[in-house]
C-alpha positions in Angstrom: 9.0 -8.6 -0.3 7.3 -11.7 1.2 3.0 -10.8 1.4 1.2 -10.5 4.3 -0.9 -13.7 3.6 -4.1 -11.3 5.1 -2.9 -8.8 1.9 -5.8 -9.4 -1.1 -5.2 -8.7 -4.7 -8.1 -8.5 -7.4 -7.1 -9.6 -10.6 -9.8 -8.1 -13.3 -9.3 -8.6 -17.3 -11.2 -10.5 -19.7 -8.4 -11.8 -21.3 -7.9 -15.0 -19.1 -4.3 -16.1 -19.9 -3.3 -12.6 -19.0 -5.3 -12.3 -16.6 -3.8 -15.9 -15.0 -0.3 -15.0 -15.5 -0.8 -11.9 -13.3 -2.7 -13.6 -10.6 0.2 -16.3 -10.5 2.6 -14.2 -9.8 1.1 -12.9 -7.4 0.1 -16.1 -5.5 3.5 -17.1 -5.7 4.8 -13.8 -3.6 2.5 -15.1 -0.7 -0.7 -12.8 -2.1 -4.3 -13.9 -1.5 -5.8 -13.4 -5.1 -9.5 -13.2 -6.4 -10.0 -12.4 -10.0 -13.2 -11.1 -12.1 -13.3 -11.0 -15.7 -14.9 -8.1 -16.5 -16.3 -4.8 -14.1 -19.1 -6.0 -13.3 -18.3 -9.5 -11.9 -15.5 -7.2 -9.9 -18.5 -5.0 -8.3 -20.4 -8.3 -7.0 -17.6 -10.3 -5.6 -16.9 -6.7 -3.7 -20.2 -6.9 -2.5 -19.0 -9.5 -0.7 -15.0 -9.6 0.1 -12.7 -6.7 0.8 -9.3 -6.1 -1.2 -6.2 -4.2 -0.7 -5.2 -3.7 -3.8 -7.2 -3.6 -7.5 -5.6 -4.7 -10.6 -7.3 -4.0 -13.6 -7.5 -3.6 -17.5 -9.3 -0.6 -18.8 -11.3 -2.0 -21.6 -13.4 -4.7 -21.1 -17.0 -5.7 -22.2 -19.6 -5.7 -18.8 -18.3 -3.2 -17.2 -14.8 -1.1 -18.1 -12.0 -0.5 -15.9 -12.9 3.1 -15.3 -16.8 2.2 -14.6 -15.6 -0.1 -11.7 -13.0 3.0 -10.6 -16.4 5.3 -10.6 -18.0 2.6 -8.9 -15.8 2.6 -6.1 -14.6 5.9 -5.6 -18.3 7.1 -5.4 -18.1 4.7 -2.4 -14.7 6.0 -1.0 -12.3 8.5 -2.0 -9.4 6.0 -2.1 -9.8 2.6 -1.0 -9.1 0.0 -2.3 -6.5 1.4 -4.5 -6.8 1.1 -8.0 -3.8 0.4 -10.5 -4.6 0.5 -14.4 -2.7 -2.0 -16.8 -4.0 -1.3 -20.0 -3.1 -2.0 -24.3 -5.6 1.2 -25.4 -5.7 4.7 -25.0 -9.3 5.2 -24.5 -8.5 7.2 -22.0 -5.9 9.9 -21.4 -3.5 9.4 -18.3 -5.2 12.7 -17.1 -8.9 11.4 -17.2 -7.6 8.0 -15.3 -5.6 10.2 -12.4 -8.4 12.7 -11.4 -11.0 9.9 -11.5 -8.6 8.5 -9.1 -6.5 5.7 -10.6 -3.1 5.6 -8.6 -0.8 3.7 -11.4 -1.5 3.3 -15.3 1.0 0.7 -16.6 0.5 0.2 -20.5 0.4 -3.2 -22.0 2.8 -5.1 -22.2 4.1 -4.2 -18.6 6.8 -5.8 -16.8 5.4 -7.6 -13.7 7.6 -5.8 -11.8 6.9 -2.4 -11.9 3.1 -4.3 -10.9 5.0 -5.6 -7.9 6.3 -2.6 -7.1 3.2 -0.7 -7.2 1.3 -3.1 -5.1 3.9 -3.0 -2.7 3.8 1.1 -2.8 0.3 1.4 -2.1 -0.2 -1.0 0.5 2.6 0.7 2.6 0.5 3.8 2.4 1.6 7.2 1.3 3.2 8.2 3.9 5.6 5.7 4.2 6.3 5.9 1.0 6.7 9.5 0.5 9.1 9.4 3.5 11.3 6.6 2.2 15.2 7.9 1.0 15.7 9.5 -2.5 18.3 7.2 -4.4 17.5 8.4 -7.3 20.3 10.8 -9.5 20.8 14.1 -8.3 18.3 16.6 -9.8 18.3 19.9 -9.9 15.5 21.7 -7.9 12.8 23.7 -10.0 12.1 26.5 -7.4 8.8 28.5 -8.2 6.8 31.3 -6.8 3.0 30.7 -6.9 0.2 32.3 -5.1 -1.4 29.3 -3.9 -1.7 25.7 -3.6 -5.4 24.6 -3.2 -7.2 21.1 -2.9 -11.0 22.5 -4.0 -10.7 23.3 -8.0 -12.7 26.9 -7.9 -13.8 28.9 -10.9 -10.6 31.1 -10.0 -8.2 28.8 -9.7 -8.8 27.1 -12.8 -8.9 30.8 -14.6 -5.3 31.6 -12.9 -2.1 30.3 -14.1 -0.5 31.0 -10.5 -2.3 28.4 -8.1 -1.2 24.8 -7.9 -4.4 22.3 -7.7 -3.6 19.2 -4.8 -4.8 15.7 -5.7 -4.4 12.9 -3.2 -0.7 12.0 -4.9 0.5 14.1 -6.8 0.0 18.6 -8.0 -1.9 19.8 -11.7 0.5 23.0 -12.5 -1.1 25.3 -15.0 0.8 27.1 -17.7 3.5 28.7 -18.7 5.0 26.9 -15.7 4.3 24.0 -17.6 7.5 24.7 -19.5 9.7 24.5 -16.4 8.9 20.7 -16.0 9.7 18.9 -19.0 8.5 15.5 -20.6 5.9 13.1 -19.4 8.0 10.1 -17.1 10.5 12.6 -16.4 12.0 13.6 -12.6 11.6 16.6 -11.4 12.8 18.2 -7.9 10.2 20.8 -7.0 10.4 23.7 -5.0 7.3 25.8 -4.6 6.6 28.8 -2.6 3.2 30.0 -2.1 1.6 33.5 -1.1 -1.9 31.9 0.7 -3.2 28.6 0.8 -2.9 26.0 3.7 0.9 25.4 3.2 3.1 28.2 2.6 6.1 25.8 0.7 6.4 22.3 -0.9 9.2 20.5 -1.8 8.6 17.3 -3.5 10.7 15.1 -6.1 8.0 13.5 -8.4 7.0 12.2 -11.6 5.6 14.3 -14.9 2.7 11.9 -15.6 1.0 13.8 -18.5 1.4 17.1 -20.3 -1.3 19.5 -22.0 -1.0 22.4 -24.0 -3.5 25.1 -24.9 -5.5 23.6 -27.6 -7.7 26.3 -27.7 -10.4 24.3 -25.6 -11.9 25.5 -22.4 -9.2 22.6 -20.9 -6.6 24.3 -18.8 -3.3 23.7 -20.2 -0.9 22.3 -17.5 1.3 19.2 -16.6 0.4 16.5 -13.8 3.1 15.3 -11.6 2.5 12.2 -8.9 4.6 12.5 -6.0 7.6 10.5 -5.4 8.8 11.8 -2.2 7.7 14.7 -0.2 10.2 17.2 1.7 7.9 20.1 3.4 5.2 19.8 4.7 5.1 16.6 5.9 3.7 14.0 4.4 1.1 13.4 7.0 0.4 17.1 6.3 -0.5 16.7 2.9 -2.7 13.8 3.2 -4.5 15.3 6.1 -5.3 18.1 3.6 -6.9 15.4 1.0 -8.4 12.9 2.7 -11.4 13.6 1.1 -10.4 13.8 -2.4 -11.3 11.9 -5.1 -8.4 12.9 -7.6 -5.1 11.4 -7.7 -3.9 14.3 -9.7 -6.2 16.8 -10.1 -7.4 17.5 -14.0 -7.2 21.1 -14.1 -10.9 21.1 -15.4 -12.5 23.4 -17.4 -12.2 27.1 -17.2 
């Protein structure tokens, strides 16, 4: 897909060759393209200049990836969008997701699955949770829950039966966790709820990260980012978040 030339990309990593290889491919599919090599420098040149999109490594001296993600979601709840390419674990896909992140690649990453993503979040959610499944055939998951809420509260995070709502994507708790298999994997939801602001949802997503009872005050659980949504709407669901900060929620403490 041929850029809007109005479209901007930031380009942030302190590794400069890396950092230049990304940003020409970028130029080269019509993208206007600023790059900062570090946080920091990121935060000023914002101060400034409005992007679409945010590219960015996670570790970085002057200012990490996830500083400049706290940075800017303190500012908005989800704009610009922020996509994570990253060689360390520092940070657990969980942490990234409910501090907002919308895309973790590890490095190395192919460029394309950057393209894609860019592309996905500058046709907006809606679109893109609308577009045709093409995907394999998958067999629906269908579960009963009592609710599906958007505000983590001290009971949902000490019940195993309501489904926290991030701004793409659901945190299941356990034992339900066991229904949904491996991280990466597709899964064809089907949940029914007893109370909450939707009383179904039927979504084909992504199993971005899996955590079991390690005898913490964490709430075991999977996160899942959506891929397309069935029922409600789409337009329903981001309605419902448009002031939330997590992209799947964490789950939290209990």
């Amino acid at each position: 897909m041929e850029a809007d030339k109005k479209q901007k990309i930031m380009i942030v990593d302190d590794l400069a060759n890396l950092r230049w290889a990304v940003a020409l491919e970028f130029r080269e599919l019509g993208y206007d393209v600023v790059e900062a090599e570090c946080g920091n420098e990121a935060l000023k040149i914002l101060q400034n200049e409005s992007v679409d999109v945010i590219l960015s490594d996670i570790r970085m001296p002057n200012g990490t990836g996830i500083e400049l993600l706290d940075n800017l979601r303190a500012i908005h709840a989800d704009q610009p969008p922020v996509i994570f390419m990253s060689a360390f674990s520092d940070f657990g896909p969980e942490i990234a997701f409910s501090k907002g992140a919308e895309r973790i690649y590890p490095k190395p990453f192919e460029m394309n699955d950057l393209r894609e993503a860019v592309e996905q979040c500058l046709i907006g959610k809606e679109k893109f949770w609308s577009l045709p499944y093409k995907g394999k055939a998958l067999t629906p998951i269908e579960i009963s829950m009592d609710q599906l809420s958007v505000q983590a509260t001290q009971k949902s995070l000490k019940s195993e039966r309501v489904v926290l709502l991030g701004r793409g994507g659901i945190f299941i708790p356990s034992p339900h966790i066991n229904t949904t298999s491996d991280p990466l994997k597709l899964v064809h939801l089907k949940l029914q709820f007893l109370h909450g602001p939707v009383p179904q949802l039927e979504c084909i997503g992504s199993v971005k990260w899996k955590r079991f009872n390690d005898g913490l005050d964490t709430q075991a659980g999977c996160g899942i980012s959506f891929l397309r949504v069935m029922e409600p709407s789409a337009a329903t669901l981001i309605k419902l978040t448009e002031s939330c900060k997590a992209f799947i929620p964490l789950g939290s403490k209990k």
